[in-house]
C-alpha positions in Angstrom: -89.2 50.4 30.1 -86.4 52.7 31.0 -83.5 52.0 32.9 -81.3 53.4 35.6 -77.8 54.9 34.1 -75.3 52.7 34.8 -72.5 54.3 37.6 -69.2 55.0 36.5 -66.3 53.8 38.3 -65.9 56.8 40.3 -69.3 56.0 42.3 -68.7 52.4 42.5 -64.7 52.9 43.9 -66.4 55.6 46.2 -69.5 53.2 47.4 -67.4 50.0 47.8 -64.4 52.1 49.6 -67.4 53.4 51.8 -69.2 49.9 52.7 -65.7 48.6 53.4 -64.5 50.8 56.0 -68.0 50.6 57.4 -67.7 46.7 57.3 -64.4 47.5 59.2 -65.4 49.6 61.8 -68.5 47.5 63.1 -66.1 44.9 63.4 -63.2 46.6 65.3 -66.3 48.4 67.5 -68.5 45.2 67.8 -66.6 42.3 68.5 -68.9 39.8 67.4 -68.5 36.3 68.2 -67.7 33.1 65.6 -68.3 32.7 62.2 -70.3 36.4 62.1 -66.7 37.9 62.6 -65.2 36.0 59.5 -68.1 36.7 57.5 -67.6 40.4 58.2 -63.9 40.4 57.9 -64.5 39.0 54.3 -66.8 41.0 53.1 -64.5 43.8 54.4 -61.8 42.2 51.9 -64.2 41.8 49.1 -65.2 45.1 49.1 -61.8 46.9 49.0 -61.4 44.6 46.1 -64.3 45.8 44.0 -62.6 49.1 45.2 -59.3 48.7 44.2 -61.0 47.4 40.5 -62.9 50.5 39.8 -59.9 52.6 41.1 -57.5 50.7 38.1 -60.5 50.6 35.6 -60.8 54.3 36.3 -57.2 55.0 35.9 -56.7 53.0 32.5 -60.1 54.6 31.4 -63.1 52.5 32.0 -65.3 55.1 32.3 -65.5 55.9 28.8 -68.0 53.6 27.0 -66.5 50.5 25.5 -67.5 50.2 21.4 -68.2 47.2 19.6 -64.8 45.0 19.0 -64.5 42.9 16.2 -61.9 40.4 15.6 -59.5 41.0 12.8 -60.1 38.1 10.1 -63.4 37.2 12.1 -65.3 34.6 10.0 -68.6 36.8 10.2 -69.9 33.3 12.1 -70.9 34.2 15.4 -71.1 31.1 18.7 -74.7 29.9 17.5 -73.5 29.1 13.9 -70.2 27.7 15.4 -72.0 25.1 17.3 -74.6 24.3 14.6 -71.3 23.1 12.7 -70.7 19.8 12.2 -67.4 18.8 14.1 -66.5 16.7 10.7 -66.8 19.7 8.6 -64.5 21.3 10.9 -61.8 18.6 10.7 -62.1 18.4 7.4 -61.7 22.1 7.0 -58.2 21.9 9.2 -57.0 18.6 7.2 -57.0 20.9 4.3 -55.0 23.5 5.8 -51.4 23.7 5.2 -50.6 20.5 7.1 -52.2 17.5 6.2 -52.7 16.3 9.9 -54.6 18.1 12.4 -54.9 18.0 16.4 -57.7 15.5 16.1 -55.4 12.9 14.3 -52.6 13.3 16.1 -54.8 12.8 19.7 -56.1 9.7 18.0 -53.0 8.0 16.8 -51.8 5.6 19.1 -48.2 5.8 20.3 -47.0 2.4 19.5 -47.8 2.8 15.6 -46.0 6.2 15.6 -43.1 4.3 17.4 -43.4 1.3 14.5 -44.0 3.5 12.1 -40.2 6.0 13.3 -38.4 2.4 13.5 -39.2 1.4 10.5 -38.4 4.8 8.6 -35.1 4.8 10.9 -36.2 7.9 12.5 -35.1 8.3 16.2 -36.3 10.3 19.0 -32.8 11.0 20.3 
């Protein structure tokens, strides 16, 4: 099954700039009444927005085909694997990092042990 090529952002800029000032002009020539007015008035502003997009996609070159990007250090794992995990694996993986308390222990201390715990020890918050 074959495809239609894909517009670059020189047609798109040109179509959306195109439809907008057409959205524009039947409202300035038409007048309609209620909400048909507001719904032409925004699509008038969403179209010189998908305009003004492919105008800066075209200027910072987003015409030219994007490669494949890979994260440096990537773990080769890709979402599927991540969520096949198991979420104690995980912690266990970041306990034995180079700090021996991760985000999960901290969210699940309670606030009046740490408070016992900095009395006791004679550490202050102030």
């Amino acid at each position: 099954m074959s495809s239609f090529p894909k517009p670059d952002a020189r047609v798109k800029a040109a179509a959306a700039s195109l439809a907008a000032v057409a959205a524009l002009v039947t409202l300035l020539v038409w007048h309609p009444p209620g909400i048909l007015s507001v719904a032409l008035a925004l699509l008038c502003i969403l179209l010189g927005m998908i305009a003004g997009v492919a105008v800066s996609a075209l200027r910072q070159g987003g015409g030219a085909p994007v490669e494949e990007w890979t994260a440096p250090g990537t773990l080769g794992g890709d979402a599927d694997t991540l969520e096949a995990l198991d979420p104690r694996t995980i912690r266990e993986l970041r306990t034995a990092a180079e700090y021996g308390v991760d985000a999960d222990t901290l969210e699940a201390l309670d606030p009046r042990d740490v408070r016992e715990q900095r009395a006791v020890n004679g550490l202050s918050d102030r």
